[in-house]
Backbone of each chain as nested JSON, in Angstrom:
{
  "chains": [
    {"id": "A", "residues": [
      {"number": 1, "name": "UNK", "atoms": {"N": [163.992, 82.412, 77.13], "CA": [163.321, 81.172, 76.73], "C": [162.122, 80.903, 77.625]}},
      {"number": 2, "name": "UNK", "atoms": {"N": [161.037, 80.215, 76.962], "CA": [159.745, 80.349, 77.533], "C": [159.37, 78.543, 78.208]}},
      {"number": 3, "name": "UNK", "atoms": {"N": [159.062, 78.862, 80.007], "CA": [158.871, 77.642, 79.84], "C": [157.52, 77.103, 79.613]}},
      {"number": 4, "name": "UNK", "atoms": {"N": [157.719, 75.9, 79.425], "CA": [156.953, 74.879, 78.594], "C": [155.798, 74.746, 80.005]}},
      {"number": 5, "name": "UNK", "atoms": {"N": [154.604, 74.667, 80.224], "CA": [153.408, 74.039, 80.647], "C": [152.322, 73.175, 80.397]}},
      {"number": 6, "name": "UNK", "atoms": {"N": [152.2, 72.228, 80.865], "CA": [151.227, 71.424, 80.44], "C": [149.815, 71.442, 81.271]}},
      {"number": 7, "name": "UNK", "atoms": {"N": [148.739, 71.717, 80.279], "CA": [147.317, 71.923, 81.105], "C": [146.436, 70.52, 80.447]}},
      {"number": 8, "name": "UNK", "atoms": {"N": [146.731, 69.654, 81.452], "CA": [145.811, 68.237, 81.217], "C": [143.812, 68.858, 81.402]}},
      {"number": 9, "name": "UNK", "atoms": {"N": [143.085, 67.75, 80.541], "CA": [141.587, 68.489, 80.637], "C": [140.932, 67.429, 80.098]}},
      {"number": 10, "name": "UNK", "atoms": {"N": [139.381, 67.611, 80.274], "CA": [138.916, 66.271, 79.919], "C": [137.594, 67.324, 79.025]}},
      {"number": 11, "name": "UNK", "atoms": {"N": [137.414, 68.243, 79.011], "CA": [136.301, 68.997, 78.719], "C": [135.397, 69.381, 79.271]}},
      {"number": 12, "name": "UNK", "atoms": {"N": [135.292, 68.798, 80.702], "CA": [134.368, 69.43, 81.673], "C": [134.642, 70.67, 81.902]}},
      {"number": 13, "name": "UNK", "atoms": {"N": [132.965, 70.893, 82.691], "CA": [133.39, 72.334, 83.09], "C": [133.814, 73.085, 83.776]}},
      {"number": 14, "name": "UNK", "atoms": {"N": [134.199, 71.989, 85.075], "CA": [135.119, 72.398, 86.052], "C": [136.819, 72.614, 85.314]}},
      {"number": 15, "name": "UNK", "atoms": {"N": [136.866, 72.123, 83.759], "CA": [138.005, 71.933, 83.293], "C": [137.946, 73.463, 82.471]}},
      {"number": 16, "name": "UNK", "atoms": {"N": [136.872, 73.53, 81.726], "CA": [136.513, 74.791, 81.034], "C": [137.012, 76.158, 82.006]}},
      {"number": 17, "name": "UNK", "atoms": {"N": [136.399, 76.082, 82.862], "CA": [136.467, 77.232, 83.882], "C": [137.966, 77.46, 84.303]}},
      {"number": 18, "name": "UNK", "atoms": {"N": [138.47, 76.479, 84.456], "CA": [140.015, 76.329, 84.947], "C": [140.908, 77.365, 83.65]}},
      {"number": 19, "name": "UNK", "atoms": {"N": [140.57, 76.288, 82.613], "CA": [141.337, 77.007, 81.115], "C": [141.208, 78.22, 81.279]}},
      {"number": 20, "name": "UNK", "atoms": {"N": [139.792, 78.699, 81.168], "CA": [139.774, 79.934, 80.712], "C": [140.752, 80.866, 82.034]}},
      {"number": 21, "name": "UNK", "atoms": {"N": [140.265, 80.501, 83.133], "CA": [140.767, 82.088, 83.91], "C": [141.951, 81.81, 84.649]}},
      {"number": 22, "name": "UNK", "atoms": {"N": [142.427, 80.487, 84.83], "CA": [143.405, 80.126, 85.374], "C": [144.582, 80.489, 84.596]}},
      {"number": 23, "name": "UNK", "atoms": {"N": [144.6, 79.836, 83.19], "CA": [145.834, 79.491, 82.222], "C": [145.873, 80.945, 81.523]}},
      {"number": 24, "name": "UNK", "atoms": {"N": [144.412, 81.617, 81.295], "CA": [144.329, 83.185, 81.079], "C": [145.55, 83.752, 81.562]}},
      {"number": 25, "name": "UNK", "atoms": {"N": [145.69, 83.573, 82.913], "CA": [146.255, 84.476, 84.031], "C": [147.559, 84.291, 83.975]}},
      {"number": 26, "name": "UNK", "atoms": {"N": [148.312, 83.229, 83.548], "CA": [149.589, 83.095, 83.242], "C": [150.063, 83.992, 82.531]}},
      {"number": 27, "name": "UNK", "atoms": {"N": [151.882, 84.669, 82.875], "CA": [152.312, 85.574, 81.891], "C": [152.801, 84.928, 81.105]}},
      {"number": 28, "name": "UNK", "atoms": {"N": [152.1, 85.666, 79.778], "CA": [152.389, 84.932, 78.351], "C": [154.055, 85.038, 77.924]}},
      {"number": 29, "name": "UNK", "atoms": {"N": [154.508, 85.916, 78.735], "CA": [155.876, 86.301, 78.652], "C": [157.011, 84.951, 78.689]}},
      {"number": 30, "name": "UNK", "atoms": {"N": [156.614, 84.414, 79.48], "CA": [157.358, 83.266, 80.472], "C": [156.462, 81.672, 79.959]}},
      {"number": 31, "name": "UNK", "atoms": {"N": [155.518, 81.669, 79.548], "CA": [154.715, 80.544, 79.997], "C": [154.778, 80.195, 78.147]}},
      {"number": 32, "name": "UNK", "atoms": {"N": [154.705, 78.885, 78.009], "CA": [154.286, 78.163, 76.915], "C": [153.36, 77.33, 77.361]}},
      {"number": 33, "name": "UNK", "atoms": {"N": [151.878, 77.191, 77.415], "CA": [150.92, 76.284, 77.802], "C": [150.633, 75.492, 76.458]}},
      {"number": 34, "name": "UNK", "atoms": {"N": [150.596, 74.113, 76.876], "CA": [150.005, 73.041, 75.883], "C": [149.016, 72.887, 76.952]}},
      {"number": 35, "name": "UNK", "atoms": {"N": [148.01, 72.572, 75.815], "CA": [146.899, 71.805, 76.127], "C": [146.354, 70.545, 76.027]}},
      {"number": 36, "name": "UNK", "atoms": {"N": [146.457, 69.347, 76.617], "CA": [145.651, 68.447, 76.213], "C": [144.577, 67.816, 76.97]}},
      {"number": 37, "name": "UNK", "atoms": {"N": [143.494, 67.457, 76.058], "CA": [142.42, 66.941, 75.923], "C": [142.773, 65.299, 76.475]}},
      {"number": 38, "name": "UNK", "atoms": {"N": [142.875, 64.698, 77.897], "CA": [142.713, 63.438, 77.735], "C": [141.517, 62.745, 77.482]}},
      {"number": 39, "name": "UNK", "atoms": {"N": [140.49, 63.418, 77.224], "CA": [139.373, 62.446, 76.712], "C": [139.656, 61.814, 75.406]}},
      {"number": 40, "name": "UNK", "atoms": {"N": [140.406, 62.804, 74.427], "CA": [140.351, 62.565, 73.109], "C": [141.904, 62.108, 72.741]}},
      {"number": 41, "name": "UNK", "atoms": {"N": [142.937, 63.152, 73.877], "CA": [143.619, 62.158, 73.272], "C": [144.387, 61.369, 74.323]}},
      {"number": 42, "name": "UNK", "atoms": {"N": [143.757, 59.841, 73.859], "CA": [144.258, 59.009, 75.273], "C": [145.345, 58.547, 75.238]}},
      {"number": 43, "name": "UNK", "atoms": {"N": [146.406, 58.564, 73.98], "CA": [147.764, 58.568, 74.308], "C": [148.66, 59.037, 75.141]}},
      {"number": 44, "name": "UNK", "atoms": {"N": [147.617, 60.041, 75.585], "CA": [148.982, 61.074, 76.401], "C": [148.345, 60.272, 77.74]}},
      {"number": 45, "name": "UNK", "atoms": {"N": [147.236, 59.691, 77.887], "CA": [146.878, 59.327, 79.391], "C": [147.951, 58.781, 80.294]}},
      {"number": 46, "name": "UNK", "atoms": {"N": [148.876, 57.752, 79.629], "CA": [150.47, 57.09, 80.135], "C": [151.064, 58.598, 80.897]}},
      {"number": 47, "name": "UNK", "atoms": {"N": [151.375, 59.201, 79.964], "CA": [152.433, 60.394, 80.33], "C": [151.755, 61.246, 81.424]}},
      {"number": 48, "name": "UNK", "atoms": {"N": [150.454, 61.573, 81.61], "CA": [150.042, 62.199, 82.928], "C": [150.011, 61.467, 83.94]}},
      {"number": 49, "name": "UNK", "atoms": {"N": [149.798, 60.409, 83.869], "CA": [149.869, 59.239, 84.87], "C": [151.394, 59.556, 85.375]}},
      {"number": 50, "name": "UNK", "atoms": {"N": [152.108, 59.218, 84.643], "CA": [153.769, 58.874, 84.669], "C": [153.823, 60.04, 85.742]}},
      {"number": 51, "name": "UNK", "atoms": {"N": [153.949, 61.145, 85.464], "CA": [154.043, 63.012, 85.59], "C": [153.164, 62.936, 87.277]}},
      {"number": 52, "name": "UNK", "atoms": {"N": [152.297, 61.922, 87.228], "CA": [151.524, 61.678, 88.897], "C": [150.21, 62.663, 88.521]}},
      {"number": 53, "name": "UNK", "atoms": {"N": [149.587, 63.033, 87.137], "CA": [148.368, 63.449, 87.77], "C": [147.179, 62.17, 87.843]}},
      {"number": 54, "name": "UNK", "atoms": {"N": [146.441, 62.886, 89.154], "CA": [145.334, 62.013, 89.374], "C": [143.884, 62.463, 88.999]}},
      {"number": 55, "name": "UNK", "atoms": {"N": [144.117, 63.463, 88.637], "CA": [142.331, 64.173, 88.208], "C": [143.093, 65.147, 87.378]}},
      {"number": 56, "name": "UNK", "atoms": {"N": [141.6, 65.572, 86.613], "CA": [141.719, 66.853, 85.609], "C": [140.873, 68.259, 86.397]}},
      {"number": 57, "name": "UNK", "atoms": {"N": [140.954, 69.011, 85.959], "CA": [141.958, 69.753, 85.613], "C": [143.383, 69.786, 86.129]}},
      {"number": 58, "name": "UNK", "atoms": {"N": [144.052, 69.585, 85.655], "CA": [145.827, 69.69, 86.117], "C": [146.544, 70.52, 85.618]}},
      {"number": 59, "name": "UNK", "atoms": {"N": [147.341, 70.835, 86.139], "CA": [148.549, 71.867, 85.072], "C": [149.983, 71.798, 85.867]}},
      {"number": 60, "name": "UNK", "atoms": {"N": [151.116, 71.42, 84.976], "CA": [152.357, 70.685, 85.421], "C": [152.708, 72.051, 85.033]}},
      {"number": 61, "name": "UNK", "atoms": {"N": [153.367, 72.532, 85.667], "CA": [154.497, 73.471, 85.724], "C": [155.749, 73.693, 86.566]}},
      {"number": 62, "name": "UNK", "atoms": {"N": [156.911, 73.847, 86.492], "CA": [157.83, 73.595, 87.036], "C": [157.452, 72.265, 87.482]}},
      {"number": 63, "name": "UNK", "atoms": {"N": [157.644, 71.204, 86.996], "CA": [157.797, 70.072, 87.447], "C": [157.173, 69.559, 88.645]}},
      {"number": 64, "name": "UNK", "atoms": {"N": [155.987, 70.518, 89.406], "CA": [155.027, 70.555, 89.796], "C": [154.023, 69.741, 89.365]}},
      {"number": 65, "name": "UNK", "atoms": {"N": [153.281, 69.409, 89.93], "CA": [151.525, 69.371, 89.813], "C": [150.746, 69.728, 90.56]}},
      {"number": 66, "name": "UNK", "atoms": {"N": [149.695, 70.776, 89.971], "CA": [148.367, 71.388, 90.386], "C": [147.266, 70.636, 89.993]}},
      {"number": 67, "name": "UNK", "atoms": {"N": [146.293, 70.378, 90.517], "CA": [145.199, 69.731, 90.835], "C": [144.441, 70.664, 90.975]}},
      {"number": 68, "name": "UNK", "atoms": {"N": [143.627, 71.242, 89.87], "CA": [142.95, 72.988, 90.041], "C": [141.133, 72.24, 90.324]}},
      {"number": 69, "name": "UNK", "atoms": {"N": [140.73, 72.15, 91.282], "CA": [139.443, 72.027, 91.64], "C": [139.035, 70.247, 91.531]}},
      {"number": 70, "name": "UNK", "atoms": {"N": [137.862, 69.791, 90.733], "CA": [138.242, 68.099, 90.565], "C": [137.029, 68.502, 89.646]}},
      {"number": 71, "name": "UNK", "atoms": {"N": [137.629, 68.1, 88.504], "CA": [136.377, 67.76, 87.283], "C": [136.307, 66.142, 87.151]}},
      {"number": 72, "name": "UNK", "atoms": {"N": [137.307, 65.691, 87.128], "CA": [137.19, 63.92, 87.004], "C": [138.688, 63.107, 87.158]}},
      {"number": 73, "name": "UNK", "atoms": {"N": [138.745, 61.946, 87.433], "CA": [139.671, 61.526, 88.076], "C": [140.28, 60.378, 86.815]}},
      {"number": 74, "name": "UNK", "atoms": {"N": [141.78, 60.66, 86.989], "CA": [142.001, 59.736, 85.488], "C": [141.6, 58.24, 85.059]}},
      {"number": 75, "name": "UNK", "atoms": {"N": [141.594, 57.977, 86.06], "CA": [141.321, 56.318, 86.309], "C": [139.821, 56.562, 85.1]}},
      {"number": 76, "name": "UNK", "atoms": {"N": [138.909, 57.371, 85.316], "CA": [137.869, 57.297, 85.093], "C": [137.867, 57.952, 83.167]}},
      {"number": 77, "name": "UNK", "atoms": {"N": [139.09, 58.138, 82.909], "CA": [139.266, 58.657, 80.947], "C": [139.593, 57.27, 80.407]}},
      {"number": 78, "name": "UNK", "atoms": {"N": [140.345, 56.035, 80.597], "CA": [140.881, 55.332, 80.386], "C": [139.908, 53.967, 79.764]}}
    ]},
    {"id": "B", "residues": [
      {"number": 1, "name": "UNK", "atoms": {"N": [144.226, 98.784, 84.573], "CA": [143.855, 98.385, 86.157], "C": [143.537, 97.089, 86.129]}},
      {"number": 2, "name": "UNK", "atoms": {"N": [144.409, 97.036, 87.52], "CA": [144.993, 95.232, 87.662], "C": [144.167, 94.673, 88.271]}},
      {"number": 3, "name": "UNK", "atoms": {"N": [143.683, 93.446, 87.483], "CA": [142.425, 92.866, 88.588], "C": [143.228, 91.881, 90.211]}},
      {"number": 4, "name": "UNK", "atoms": {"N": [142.431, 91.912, 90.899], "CA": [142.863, 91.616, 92.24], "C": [142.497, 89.993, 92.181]}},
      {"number": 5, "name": "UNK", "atoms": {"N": [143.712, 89.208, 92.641], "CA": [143.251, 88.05, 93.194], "C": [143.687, 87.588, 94.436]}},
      {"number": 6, "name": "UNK", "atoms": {"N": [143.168, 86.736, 95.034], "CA": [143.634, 86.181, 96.706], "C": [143.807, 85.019, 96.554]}},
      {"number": 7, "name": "UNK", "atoms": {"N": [144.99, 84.962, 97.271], "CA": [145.541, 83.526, 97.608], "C": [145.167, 82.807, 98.857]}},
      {"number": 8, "name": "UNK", "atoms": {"N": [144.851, 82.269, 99.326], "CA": [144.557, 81.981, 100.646], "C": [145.065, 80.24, 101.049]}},
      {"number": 9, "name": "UNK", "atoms": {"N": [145.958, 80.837, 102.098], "CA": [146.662, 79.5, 102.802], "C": [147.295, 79.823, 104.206]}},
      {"number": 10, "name": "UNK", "atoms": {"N": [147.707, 78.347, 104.551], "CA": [147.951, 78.271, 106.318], "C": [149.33, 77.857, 106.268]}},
      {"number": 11, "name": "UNK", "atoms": {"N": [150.409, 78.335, 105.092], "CA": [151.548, 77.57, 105.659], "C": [151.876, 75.931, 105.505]}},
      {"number": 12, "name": "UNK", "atoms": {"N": [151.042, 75.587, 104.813], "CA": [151.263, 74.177, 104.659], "C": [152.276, 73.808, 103.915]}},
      {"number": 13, "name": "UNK", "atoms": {"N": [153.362, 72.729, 103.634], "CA": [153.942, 72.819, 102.397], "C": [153.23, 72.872, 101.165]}},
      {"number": 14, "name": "UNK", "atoms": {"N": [152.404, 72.448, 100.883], "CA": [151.448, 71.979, 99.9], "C": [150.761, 73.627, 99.113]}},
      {"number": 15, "name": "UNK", "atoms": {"N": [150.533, 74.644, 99.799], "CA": [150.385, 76.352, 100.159], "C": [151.416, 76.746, 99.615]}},
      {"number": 16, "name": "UNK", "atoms": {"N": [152.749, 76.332, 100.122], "CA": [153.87, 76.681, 99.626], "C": [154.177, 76.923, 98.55]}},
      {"number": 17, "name": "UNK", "atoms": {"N": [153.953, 75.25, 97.959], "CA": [154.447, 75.117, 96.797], "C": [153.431, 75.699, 95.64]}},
      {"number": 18, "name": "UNK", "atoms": {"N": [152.257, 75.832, 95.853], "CA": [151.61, 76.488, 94.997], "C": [151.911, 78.475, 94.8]}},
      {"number": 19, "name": "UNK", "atoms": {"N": [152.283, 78.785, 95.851], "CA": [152.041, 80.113, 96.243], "C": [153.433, 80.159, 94.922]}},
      {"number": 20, "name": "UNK", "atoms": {"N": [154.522, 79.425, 95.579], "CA": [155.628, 79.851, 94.643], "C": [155.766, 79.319, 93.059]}},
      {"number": 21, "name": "UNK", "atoms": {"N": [155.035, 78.712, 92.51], "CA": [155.206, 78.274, 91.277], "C": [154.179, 78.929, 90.412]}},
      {"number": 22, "name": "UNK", "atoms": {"N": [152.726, 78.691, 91.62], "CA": [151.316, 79.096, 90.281], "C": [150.993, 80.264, 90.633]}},
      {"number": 23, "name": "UNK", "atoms": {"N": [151.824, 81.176, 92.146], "CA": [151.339, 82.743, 91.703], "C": [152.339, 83.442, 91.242]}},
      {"number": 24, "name": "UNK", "atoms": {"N": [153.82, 82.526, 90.68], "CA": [155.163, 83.216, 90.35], "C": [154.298, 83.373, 88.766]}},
      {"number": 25, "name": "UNK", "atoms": {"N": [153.39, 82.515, 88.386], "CA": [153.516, 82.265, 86.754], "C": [152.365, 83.234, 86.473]}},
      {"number": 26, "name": "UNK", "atoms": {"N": [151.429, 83.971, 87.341], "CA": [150.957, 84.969, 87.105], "C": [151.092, 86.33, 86.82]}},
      {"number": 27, "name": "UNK", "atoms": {"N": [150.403, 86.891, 85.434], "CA": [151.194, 87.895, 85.082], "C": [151.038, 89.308, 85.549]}},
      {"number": 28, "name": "UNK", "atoms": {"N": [152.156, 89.569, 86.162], "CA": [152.382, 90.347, 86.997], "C": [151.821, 92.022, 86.338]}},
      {"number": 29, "name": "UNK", "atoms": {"N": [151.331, 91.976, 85.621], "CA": [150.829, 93.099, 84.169], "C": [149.485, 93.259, 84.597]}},
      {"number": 30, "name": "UNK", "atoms": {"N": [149.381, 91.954, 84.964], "CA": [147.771, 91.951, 84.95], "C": [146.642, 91.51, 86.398]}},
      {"number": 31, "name": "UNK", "atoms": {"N": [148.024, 91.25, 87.083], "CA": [147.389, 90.648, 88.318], "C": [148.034, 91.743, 89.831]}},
      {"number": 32, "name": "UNK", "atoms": {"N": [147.424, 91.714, 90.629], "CA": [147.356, 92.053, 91.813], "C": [146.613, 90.871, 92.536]}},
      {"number": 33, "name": "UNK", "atoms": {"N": [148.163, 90.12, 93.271], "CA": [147.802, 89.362, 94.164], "C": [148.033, 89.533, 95.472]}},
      {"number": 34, "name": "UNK", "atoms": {"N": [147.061, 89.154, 96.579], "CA": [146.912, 89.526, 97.937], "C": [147.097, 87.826, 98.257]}},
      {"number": 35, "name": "UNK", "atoms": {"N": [148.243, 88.021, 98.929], "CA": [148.361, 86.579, 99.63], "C": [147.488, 86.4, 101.328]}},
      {"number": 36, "name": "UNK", "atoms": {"N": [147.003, 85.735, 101.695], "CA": [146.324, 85.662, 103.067], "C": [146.198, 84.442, 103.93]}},
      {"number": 37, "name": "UNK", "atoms": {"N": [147.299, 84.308, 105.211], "CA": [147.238, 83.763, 105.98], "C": [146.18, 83.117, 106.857]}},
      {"number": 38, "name": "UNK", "atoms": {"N": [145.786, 82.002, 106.107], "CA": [143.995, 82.126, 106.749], "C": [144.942, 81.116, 108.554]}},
      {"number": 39, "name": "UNK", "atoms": {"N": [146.008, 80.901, 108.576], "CA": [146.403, 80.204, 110.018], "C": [146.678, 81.089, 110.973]}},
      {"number": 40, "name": "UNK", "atoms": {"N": [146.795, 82.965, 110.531], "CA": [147.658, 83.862, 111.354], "C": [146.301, 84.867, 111.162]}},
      {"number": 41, "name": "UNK", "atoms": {"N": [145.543, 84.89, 110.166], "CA": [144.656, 86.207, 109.883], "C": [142.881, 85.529, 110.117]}},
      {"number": 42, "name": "UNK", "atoms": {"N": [143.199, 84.726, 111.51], "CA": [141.912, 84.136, 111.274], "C": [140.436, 85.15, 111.192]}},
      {"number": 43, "name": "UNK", "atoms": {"N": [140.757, 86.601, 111.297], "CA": [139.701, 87.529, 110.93], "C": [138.93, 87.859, 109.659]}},
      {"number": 44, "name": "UNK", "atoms": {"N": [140.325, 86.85, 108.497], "CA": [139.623, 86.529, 107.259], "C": [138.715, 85.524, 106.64]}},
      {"number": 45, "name": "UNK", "atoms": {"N": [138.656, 84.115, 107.799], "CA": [138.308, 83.367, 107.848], "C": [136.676, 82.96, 106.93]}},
      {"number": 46, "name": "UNK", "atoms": {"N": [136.037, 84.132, 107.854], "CA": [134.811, 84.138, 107.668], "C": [134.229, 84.596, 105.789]}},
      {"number": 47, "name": "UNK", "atoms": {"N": [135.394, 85.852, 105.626], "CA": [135.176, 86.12, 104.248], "C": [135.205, 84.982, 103.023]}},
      {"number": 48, "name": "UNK", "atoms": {"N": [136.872, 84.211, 103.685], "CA": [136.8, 82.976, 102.629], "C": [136.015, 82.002, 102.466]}},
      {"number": 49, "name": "UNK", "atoms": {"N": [135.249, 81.816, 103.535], "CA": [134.447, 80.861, 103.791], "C": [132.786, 81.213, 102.83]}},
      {"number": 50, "name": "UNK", "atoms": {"N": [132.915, 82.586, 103.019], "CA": [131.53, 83.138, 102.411], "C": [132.01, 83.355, 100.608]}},
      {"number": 51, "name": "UNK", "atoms": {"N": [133.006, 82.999, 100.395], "CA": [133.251, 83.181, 99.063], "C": [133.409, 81.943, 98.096]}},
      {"number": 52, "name": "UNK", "atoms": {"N": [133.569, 80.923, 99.287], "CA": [133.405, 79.56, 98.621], "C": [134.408, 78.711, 99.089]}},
      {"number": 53, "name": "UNK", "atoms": {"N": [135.469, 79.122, 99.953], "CA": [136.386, 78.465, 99.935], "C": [136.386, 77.542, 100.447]}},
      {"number": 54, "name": "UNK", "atoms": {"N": [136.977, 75.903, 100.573], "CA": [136.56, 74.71, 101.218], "C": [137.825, 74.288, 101.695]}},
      {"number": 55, "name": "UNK", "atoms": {"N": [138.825, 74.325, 101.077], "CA": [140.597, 74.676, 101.474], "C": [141.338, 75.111, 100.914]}},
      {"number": 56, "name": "UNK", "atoms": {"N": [142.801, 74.706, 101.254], "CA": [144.062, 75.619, 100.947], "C": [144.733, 74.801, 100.649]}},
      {"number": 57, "name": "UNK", "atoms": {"N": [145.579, 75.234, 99.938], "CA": [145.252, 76.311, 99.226], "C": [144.08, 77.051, 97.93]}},
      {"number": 58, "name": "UNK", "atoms": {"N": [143.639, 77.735, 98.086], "CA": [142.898, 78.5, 96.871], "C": [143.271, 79.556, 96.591]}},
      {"number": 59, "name": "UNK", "atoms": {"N": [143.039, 79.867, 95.342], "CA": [143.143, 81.067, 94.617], "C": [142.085, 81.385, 94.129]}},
      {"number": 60, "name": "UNK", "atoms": {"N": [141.667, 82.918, 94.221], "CA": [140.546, 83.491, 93.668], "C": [140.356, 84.252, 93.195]}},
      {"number": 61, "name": "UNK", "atoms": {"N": [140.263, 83.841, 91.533], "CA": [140.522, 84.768, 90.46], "C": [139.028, 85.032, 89.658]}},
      {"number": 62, "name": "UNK", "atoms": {"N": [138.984, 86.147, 89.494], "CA": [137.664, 86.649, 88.29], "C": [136.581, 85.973, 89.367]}},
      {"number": 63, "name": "UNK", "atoms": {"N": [136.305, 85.866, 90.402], "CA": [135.024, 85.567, 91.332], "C": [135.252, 83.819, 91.062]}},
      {"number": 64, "name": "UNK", "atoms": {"N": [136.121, 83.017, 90.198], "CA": [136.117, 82.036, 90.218], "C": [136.901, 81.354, 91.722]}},
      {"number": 65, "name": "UNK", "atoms": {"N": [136.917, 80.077, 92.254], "CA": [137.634, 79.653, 93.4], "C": [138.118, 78.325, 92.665]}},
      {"number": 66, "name": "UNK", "atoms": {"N": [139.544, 78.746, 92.772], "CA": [140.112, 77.473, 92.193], "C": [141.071, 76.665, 93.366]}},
      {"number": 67, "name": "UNK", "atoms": {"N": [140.501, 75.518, 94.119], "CA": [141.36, 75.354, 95.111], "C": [142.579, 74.244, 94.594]}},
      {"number": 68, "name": "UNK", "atoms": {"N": [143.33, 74.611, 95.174], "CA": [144.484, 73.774, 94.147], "C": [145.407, 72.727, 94.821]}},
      {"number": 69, "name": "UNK", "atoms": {"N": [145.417, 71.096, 94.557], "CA": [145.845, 70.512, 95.648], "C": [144.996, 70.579, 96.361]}},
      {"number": 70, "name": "UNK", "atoms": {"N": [145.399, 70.061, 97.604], "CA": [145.404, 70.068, 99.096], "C": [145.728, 69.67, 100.28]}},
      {"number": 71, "name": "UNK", "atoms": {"N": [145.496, 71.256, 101.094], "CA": [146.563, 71.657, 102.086], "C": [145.54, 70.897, 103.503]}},
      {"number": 72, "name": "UNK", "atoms": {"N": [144.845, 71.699, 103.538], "CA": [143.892, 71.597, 104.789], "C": [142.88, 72.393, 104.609]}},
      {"number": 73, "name": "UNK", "atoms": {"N": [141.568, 71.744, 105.124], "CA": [140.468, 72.112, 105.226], "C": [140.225, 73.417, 105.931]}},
      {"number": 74, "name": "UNK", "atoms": {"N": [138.938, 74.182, 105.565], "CA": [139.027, 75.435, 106.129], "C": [138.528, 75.063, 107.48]}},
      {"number": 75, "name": "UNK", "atoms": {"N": [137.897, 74.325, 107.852], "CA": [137.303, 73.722, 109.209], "C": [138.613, 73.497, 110.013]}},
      {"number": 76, "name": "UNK", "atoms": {"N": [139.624, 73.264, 109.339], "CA": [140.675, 72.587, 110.216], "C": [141.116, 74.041, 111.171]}},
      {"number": 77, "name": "UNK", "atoms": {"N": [141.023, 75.046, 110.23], "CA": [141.626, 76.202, 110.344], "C": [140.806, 76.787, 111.743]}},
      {"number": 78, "name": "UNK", "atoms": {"N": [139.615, 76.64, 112.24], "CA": [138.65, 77.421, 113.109], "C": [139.648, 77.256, 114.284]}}
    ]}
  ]
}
């Protein structure tokens, strides 16, 4: 069974850059990556908050949070 | 042929926890990772520094520098 990942993003390109070679690099074997867009979709903004991220690019895995470089800070999607 | 990436950290928990979650989820097919003690190998210091690095932990994949979290500054490290 594959676990589940979440890659929070706002569309920047510090977020772009992340997607591509970061989430690339994950084994597809093991990894289920979702993606979301909190610019667009700001429903989920609650649930990353909740989860403790504070900027995008993020990616929750194992119940973790990574903070991959700083494209923008959530306070600032809302 | 496996592209090479570097991890670079001092032992921090924060190092830790990245080393074991976001270089466990890398696929091992495709990656060759070099982990590097920038607190014990300060002879690497200078390389990370010339490659972009600003702290630790980072990872440096495809010439990209994704620093993730943070551990401590590379200044802290001199």
């Amino acid at each position: 069974m594959k676990t589940k990942a979440v890659f929070y993003h706002a569309g920047c390109p510090v977020c772009v850059s992340a997607e591509q070679s970061m989430l690339g690099a994950l084994d597809p074997s093991r990894f289920d990556v979702e993606v979301v867009h909190l610019g667009t979709a700001k429903n989920r903004l609650a649930e990353a908050e909740t989860l403790g991220v504070k900027s995008v690019p993020a990616l929750v895995l194992d119940n973790h949070i990574f903070h991959i470089n700083f494209g923008a800070s959530l306070s600032d999607l809302k």
